[in-house]
C-alpha positions as CSV (number, residue, x, y, z in Angstrom):
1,X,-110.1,-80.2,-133.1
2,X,-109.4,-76.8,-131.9
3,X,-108.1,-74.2,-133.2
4,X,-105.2,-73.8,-131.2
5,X,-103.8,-77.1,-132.6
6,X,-104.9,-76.4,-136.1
7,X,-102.6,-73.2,-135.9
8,X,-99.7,-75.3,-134.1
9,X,-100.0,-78.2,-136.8
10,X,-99.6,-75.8,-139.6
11,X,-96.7,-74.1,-138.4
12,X,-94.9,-77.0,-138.0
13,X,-95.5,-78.0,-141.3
14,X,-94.3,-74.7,-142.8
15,X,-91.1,-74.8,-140.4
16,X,-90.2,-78.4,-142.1
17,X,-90.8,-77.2,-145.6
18,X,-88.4,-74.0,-144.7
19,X,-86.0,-75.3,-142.8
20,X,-85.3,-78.9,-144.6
21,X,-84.5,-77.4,-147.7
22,X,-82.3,-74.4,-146.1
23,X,-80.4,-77.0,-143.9
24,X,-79.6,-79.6,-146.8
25,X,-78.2,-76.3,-149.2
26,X,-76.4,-75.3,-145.8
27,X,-74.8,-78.5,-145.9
28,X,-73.9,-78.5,-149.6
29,X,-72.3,-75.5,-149.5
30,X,-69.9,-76.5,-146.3
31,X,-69.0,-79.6,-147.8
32,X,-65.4,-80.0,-148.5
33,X,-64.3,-79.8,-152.1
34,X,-63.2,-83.5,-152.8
35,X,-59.4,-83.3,-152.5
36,X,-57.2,-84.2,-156.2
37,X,-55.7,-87.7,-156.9
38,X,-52.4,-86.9,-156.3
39,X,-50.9,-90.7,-154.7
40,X,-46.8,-90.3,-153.8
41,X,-44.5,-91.9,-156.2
42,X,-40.9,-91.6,-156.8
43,X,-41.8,-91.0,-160.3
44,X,-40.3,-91.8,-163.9
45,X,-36.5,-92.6,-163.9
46,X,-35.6,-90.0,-167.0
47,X,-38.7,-88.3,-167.7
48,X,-39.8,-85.6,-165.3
49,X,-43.1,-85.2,-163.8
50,X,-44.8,-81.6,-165.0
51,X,-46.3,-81.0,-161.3
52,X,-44.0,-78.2,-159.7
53,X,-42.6,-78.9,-156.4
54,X,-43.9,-75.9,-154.7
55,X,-42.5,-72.4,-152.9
56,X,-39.6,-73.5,-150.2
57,X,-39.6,-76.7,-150.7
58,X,-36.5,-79.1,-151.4
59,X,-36.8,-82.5,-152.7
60,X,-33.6,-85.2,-152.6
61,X,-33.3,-87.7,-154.7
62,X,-30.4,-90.3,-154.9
63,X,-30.3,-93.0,-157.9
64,X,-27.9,-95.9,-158.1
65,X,-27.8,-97.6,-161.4
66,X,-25.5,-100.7,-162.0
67,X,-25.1,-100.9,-166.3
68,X,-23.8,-104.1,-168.0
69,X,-22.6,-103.9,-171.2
70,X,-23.1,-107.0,-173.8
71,X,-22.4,-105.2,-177.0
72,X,-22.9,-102.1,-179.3
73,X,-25.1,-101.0,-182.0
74,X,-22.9,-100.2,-184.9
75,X,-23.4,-97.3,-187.6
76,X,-26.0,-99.6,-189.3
77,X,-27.8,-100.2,-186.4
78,X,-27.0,-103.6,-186.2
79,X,-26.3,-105.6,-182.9
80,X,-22.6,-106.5,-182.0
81,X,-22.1,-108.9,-178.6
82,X,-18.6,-109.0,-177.4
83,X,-16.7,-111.8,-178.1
84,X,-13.7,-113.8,-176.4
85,X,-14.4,-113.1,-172.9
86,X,-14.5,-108.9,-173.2
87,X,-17.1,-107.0,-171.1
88,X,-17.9,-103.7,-169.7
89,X,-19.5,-102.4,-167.1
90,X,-20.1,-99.2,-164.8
91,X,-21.6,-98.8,-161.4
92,X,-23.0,-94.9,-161.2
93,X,-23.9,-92.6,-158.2
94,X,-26.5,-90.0,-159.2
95,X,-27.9,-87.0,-156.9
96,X,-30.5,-85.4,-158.6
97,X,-32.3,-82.1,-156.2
98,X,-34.9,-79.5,-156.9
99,X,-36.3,-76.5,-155.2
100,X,-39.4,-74.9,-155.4
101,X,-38.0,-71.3,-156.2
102,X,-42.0,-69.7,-156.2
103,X,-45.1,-72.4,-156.1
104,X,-44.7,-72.5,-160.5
105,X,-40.7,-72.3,-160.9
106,X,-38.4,-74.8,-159.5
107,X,-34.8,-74.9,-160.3
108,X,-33.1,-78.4,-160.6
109,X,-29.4,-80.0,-159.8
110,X,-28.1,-83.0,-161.1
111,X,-24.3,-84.6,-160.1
112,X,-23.0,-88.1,-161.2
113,X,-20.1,-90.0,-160.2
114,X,-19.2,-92.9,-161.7
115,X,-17.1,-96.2,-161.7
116,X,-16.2,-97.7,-165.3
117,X,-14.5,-101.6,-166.0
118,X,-13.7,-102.9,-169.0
119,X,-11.8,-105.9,-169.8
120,X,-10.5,-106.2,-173.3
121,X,-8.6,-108.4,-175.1
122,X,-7.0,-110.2,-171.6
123,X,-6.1,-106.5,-170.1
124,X,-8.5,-104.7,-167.3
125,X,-9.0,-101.8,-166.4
126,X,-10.9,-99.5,-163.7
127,X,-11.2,-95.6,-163.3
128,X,-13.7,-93.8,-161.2
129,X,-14.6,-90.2,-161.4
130,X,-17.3,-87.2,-162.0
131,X,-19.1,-87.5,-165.0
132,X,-20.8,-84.1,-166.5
133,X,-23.3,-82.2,-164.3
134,X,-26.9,-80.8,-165.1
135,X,-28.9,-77.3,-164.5
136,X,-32.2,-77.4,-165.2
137,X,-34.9,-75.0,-164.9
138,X,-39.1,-75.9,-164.5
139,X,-41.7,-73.2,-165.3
140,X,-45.7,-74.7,-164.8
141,X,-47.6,-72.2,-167.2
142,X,-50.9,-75.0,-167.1
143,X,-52.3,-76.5,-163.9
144,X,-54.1,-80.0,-164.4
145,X,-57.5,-80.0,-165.3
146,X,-60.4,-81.8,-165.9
147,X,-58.7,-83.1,-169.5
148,X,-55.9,-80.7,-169.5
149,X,-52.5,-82.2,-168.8
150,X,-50.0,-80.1,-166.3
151,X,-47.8,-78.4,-168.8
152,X,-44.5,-77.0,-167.8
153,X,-41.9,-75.4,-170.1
154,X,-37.9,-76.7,-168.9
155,X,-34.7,-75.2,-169.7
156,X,-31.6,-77.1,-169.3
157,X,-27.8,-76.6,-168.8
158,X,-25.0,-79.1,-169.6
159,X,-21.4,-78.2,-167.3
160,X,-18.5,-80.6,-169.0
161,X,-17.6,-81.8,-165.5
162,X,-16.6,-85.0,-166.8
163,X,-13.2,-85.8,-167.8
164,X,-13.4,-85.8,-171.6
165,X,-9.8,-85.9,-172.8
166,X,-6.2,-86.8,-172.8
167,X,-7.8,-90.5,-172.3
168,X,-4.5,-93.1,-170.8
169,X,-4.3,-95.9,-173.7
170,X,-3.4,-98.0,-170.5
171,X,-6.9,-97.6,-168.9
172,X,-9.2,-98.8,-172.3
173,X,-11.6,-95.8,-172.2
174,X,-12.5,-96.2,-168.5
175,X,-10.9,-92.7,-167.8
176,X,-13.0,-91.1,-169.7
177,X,-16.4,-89.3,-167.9
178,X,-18.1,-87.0,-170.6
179,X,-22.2,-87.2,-171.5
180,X,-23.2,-90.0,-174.1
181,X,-24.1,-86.2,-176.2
182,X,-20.2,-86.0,-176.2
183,X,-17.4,-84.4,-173.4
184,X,-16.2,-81.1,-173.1
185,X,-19.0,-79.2,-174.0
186,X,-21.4,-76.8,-172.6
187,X,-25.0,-78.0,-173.9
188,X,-28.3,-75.2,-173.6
189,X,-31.6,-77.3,-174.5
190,X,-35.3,-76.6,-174.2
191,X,-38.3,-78.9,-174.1
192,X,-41.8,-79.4,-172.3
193,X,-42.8,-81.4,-170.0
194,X,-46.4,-82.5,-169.5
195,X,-48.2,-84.9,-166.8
196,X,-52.0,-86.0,-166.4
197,X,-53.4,-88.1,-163.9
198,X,-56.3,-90.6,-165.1
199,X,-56.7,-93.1,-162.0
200,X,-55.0,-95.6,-161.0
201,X,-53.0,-94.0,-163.8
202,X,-50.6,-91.7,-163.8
203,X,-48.9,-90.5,-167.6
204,X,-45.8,-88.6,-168.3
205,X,-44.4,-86.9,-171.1
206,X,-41.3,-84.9,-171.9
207,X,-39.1,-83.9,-174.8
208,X,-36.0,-81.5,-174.8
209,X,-34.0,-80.4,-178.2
210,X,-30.2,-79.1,-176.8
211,X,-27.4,-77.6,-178.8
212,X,-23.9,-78.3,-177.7
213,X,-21.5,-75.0,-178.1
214,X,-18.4,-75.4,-179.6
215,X,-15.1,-77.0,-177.7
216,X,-11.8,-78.5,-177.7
217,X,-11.2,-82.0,-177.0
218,X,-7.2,-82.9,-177.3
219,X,-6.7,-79.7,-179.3
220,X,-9.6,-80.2,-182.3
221,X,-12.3,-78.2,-182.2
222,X,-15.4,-80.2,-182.0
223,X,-18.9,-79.2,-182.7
224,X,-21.3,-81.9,-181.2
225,X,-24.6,-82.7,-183.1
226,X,-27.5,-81.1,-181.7
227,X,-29.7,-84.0,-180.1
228,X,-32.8,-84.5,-179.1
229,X,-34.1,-86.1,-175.6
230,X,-37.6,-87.5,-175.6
231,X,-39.5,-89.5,-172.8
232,X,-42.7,-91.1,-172.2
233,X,-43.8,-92.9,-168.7
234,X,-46.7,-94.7,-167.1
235,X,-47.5,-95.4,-163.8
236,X,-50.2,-97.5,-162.5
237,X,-51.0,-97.2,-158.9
238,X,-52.0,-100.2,-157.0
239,X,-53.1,-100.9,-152.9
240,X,-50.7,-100.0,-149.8
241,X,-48.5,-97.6,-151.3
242,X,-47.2,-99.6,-154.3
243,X,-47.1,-98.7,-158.1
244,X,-45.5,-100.6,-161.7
245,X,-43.8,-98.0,-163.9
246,X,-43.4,-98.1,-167.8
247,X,-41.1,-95.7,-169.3
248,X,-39.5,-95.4,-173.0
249,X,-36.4,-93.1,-173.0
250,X,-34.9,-92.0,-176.3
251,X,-31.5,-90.4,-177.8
252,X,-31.5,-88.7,-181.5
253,X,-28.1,-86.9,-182.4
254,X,-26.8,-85.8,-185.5
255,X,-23.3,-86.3,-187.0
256,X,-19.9,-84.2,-184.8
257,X,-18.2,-82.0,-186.4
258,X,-14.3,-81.4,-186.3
259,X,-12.2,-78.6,-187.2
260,X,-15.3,-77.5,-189.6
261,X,-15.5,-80.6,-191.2
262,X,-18.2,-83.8,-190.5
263,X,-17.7,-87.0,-189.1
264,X,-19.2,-89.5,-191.2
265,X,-21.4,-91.8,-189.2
266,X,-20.5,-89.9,-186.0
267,X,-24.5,-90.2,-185.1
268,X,-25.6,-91.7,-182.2
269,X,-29.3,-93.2,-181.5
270,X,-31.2,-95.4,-178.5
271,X,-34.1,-96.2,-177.7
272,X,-34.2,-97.3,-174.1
273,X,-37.5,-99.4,-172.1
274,X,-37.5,-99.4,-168.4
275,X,-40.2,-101.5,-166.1
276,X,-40.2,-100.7,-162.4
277,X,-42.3,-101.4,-159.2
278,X,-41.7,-98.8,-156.5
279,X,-43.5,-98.1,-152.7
280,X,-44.2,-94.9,-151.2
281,X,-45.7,-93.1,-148.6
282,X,-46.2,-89.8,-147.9
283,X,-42.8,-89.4,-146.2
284,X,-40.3,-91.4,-148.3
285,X,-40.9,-93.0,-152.0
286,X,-38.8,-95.8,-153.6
287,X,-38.3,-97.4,-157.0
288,X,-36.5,-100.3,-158.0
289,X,-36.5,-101.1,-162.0
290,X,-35.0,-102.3,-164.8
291,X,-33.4,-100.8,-168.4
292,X,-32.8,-102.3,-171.5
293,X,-31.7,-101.2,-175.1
294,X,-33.9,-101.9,-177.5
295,X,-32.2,-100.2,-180.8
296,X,-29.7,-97.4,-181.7
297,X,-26.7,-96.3,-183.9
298,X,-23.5,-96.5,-182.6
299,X,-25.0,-97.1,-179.0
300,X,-23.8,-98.9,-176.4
301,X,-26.4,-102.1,-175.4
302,X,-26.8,-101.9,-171.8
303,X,-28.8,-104.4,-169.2
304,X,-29.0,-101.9,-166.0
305,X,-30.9,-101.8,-162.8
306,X,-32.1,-98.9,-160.8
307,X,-32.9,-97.9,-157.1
308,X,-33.4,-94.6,-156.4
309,X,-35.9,-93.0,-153.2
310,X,-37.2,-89.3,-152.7
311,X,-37.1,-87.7,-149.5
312,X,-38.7,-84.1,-149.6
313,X,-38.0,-81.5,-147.0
């Protein structure tokens, strides 16, 4: 062999060994970073998801819930079904919106309107109206990461939009619009709000202590309890868009005052469960589930079903 092809055979040796290596790092470091699990959802019915919404963006969310009423917890906490053919019901209209004021803070809207029935000892009777309103604002100090849940700190605003007094005895209660936390009141609460993604699952986690401010409802002043909100959701993520949702949703309030002096037994408790199956894409997201009461104090005990979709401009 001459030399000529000795000297050509060795180059091309050293030019695999150089450049192999060289192209396969070349590679590695133009690979795409593997893009986050983040599958659309129309998300928990109560609790809110920690992720923010991001800068500019407005997200519209319309919920229609239709609540039977078999009975009430009393001040005991035990169950009470109606009797002799009474029964209550309300069909309600939410619009709940947020926008992403910078890509951490959002600021949220919530309106309700409402239709209430009741029939009651052989008399019926039907009112419609706007119940209270909420503000609610979403701070993300924590991104998600590797074990780290999203972590978001939430400040929320009560208006007493709802009517809350000078009730007709004609129309049973139905005319009246105010927050299960009590009408007429302007209500300032703050929680957290967390979130974690674990796939196919998707966990959610909120709480929210508020403190009503002092009112008048037909001419006593009236000093809510302070209450507490507290939420935790699941969602499992299944093929073609489509999810199950598990969600607890509870109520803790303290006795009312009025004119200084406490209600006895003027408490109010609930623990609600929902289980939902929704379909999204990235476009539009829908969830259709169900609530149910499981406990309280002096609680109503409600069967309801829920559809609600997101669109996001």
């Amino acid at each position: 062999m001459d030399t000529s092809r000795i000297l050509i055979s060795l180059a091309a040796i050293v030019y695999i060994f150089v450049t192999c290596p060289a192209a396969s790092l070349s590679a590695e470091i133009q690979q795409p970073e593997e893009k986050e699990w983040s599958p659309p959802s129309a998300g928990p019915i109560t609790t809110l998801p920690a992720p923010p919404l991001g800068k500019n963006k407005l997200l519209v969310q319309p919920f229609l819930f239709y609540n039977r009423t078999r009975g009430t917890f009393d001040d005991e906490g035990h169950y009470k079904s109606f009797k002799g053919g009474d029964r209550k019901s309300q069909w309600q209209q939410q619009l709940f919106m947020e926008y992403g004021l910078t890509d951490r803070l959002e600021i949220d809207g919530q309106a309700v309107f409402q239709e209430n029935l009741r029939h009651e000892h052989g008399e019926s009777a039907e009112t419609s109206g706007f119940g209270d309103s909420y503000l609610f604002l979403h701070y993300c100090a924590v991104d998600e990461k590797d074990w780290i849940p999203s972590v978001c700190g939430l400040f929320q605003l009560k208006f007493p939009t709802g009517k809350y007094q000078k009730a007709d005895v004609g129309k049973l209660g139905t005319d009246l619009m105010g927050a299960t936390s009590g009408g007429g009141s302007y209500d300032h609460g703050y929680g957290i709000v967390l979130t974690k993604k674990i796939k196919p699952f998707a966990f959610h986690a909120s709480a929210a202590y508020n403190f009503p401010l002092l009112t008048k409802v037909d001419g006593v002043k009236t000093e809510y309890g302070d209450y507490l909100l507290y939420d935790f959701a699941a969602e499992y993520f299944l093929p073609k868009g489509f999810n199950l949702l598990a969600e607890l949703n509870g109520f803790s309030q303290g006795d009312k005052k009025e004119d200084g002096s406490y209600v006895p037994a003027s408490d109010i408790n609930s623990l609600t469960m929902n289980f939902g199956i929704g379909w999204s894409n990235d476009a539009l997201q829908t969830l259709f589930a169900y609530q149910r009461t499981l406990v309280g104090t002096n609680a109503d005990v409600n069967d309801s079903f829920v559809f609600t979709f997101i669109y996001t401009f």
